[in-house]
Structures are given as C-alpha cells and as structure tokens.
C-alpha positions in Angstrom: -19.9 10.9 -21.7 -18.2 8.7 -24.0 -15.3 6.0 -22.3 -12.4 5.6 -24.5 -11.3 1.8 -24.5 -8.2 0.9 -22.5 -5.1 0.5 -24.8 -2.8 -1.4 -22.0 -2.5 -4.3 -20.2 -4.0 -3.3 -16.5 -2.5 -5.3 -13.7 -5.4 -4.9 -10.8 -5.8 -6.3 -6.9 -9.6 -8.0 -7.4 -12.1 -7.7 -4.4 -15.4 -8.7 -3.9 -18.8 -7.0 -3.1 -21.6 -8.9 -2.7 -21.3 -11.6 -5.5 -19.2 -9.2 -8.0 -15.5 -9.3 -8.6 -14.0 -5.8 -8.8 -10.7 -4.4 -9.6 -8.8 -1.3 -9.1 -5.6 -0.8 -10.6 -2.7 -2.2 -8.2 -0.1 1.4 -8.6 -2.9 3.1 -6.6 -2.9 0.2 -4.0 -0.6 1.2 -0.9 -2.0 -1.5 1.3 -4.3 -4.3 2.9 -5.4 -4.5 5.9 -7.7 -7.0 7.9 -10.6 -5.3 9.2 -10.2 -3.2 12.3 -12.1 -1.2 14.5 -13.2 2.3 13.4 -13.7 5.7 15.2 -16.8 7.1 14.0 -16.9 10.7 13.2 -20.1 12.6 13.7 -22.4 14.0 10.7 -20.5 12.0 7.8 -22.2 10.2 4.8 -23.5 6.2 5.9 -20.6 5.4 3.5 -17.9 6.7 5.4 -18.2 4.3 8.0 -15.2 6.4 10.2 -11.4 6.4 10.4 -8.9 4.6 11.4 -4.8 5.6 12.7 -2.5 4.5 10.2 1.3 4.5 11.5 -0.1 8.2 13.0 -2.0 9.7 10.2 -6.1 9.6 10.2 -7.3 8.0 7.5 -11.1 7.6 6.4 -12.6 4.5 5.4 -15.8 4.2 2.8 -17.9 1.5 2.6 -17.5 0.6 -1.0 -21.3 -1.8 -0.3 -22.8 1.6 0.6 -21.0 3.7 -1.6 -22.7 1.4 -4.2 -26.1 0.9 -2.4 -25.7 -2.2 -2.1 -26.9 -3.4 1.4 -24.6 -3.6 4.8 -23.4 -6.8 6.0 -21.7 -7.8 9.5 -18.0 -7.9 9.2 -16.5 -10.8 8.7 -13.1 -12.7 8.9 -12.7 -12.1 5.2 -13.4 -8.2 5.7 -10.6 -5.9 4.4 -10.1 -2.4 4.0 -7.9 -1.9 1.0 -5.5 1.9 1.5 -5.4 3.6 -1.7 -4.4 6.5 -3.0 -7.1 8.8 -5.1 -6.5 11.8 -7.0 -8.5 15.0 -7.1 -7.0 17.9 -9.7 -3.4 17.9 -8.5 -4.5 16.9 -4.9 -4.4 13.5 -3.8 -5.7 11.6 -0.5 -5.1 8.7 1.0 -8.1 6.6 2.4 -9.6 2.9 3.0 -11.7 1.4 1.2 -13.7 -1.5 2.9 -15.0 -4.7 1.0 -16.1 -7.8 1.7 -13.0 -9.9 0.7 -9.7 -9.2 -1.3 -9.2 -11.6 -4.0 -5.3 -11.1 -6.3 -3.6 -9.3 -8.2 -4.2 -9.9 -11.5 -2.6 -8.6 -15.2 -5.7 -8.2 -18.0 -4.8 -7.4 -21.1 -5.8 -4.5 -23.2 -7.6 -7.2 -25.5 -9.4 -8.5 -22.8 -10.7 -4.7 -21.6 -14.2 -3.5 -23.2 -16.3 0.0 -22.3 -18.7 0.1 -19.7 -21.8 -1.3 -20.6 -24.5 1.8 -20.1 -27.1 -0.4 -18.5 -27.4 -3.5 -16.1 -25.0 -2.0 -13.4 -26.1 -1.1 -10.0 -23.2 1.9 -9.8 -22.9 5.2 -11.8 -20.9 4.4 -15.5 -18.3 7.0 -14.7 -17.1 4.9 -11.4 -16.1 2.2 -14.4 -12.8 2.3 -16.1 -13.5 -1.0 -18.0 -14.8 -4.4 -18.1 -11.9 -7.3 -17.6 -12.8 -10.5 -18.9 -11.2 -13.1 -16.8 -11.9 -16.7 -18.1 -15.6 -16.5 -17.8 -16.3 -14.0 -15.9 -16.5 -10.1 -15.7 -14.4 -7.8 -13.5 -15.4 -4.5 -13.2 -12.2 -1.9 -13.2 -13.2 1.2 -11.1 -11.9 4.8 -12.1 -11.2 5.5 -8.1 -10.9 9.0 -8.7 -15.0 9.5 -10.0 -16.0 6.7 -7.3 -14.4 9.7 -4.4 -15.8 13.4 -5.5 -14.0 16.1 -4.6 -16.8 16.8 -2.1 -16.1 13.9 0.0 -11.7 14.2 -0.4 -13.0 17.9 1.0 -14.7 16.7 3.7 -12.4 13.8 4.1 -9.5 16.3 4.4 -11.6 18.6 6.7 -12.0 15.8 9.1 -8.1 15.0 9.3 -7.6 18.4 10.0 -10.0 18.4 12.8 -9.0 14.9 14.5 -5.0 16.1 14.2 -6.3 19.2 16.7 -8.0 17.3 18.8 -5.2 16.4 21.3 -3.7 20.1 21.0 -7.2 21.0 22.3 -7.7 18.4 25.2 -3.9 19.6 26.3 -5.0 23.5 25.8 -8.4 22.7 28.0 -6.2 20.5 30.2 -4.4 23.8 31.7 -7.6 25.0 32.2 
C-alpha cells in the first residue's frame, strides 16, 4: 500500500516510547492526563491495560509500548495517558493512550514530512502517517485510526456497554 506524502503543515503533541519521539496530530488530542490507576477488565488484549472514569464515561486505555511490542516498564512520574479521539468508518471512540512521557506541541511543515520508510521500524507501516524531521531528529506521525482496528473500537465499545450496566445490575440483584 502506497503512502501519499503529506501536503500540509501538521501541528502534533510529541510523546515518547522507549527512546523514540512520536507524534499524533493535536485536532484528535482531547486531553492529558498524569497517570492514574486503572480497573482492569477481564479477557482483553495485554495492550489494553484497562479503563479508567472520565467525568462519568468509561474510557479504555492501550498501552501504546505493547501495542508496539516494545517491552513494559513500571510507571513512572513522567507516565501519561494521552485522551484521543479515533475514527472507525463513520464511528468514532474515545480512548487513552498511555506513553512514557508527553513531550509538546509541535507545527512540522509539509516540507519537512517524508513517507514511511518500509523497513527499520519496529511497528506495522500503515500505523505511520509520516516522518517529521525536527532539527536532527525523526518524529514518527501515527495514522491513530490503523494503530486502533475496528476489532478492538468493537470490543472497546462492547466493554463500555458492559461496565455502564454494571450498577443497574448490582441495584437489580440488590432487591434480591
């Protein structure tokens, strides 16, 4: 699958992972948060790591280091979970995606954008929307709707559904 080269300025929040600088495009950024604690939920990928209550609505949170395969760390005080929004078809979902540190917001120009190089990465090409060059280094732009399939925004959306019943069940069984 051929990537067509980016023809616009992109202004992106950087993160890192590991010892990479990543980027994903700041109008799908809703929010950062410091790391907080999870609820795990039963029989999910390693990646999604559980969810967490966001002003009342359950929201999942991937491991972008696992998503990746790159290996887990302990949480530390730089730890964020970044809220973004990810579109599916004409579906959309809202979810967290954890990294090791968030870095800034940051406008690359179109000139400074090239294709996805088609070896040397450790993550699938379609997950990259381009390669920023940012005085000497490399940041790698991520297409966040291929890194989240459908499958897991199915799942994902599955799971809300499920946690949103739970206290209508624990008050059904309550009157038991």
């Amino acid at each position: 699958m051929a990537i067509a080269p980016m023809t616009e300025s992109t202004q992106c929040l950087t993160f890192g992972l590991d010892k990479e600088v990543f980027a994903i495009d700041i109008a799908r950024v809703r929010e950062v948060l410091e790391y907080t604690t999870l609820t795990k939920v039963p029989r999910m990928p390693d990646y999604v790591r559980g969810v967490i209550n966001l002003r009342g609505s359950v929201v999942p949170v991937f491991d972008l280091r696992l998503k990746f395969g790159l290996p887990m760390i302990e949480k530390t005080i730089s730890t964020c979970i970044i809220i973004t929004e990810v579109n599916v078809g004409e579906n959309s979902a809202i979810l967290g995606a954890m990294v090791d540190s968030v870095q800034e917001v940051l406008e690359i120009g179109a000139d400074k954008i090239e294709p996805a190089p088609h070896v040397g990465t450790h993550i699938r090409i379609d997950f990259i929307k381009g390669m920023g060059k940012h005085k000497d280094n490399f940041i790698i732009i991520l297409n966040t709707d291929n890194v989240f399939s459908e499958d897991e925004l199915t799942v994902e959306q599955d799971t809300t559904r499920i946690l949103h019943r739970v206290p209508q069940i624990r008050r059904r069984n309550a009157g038991d």
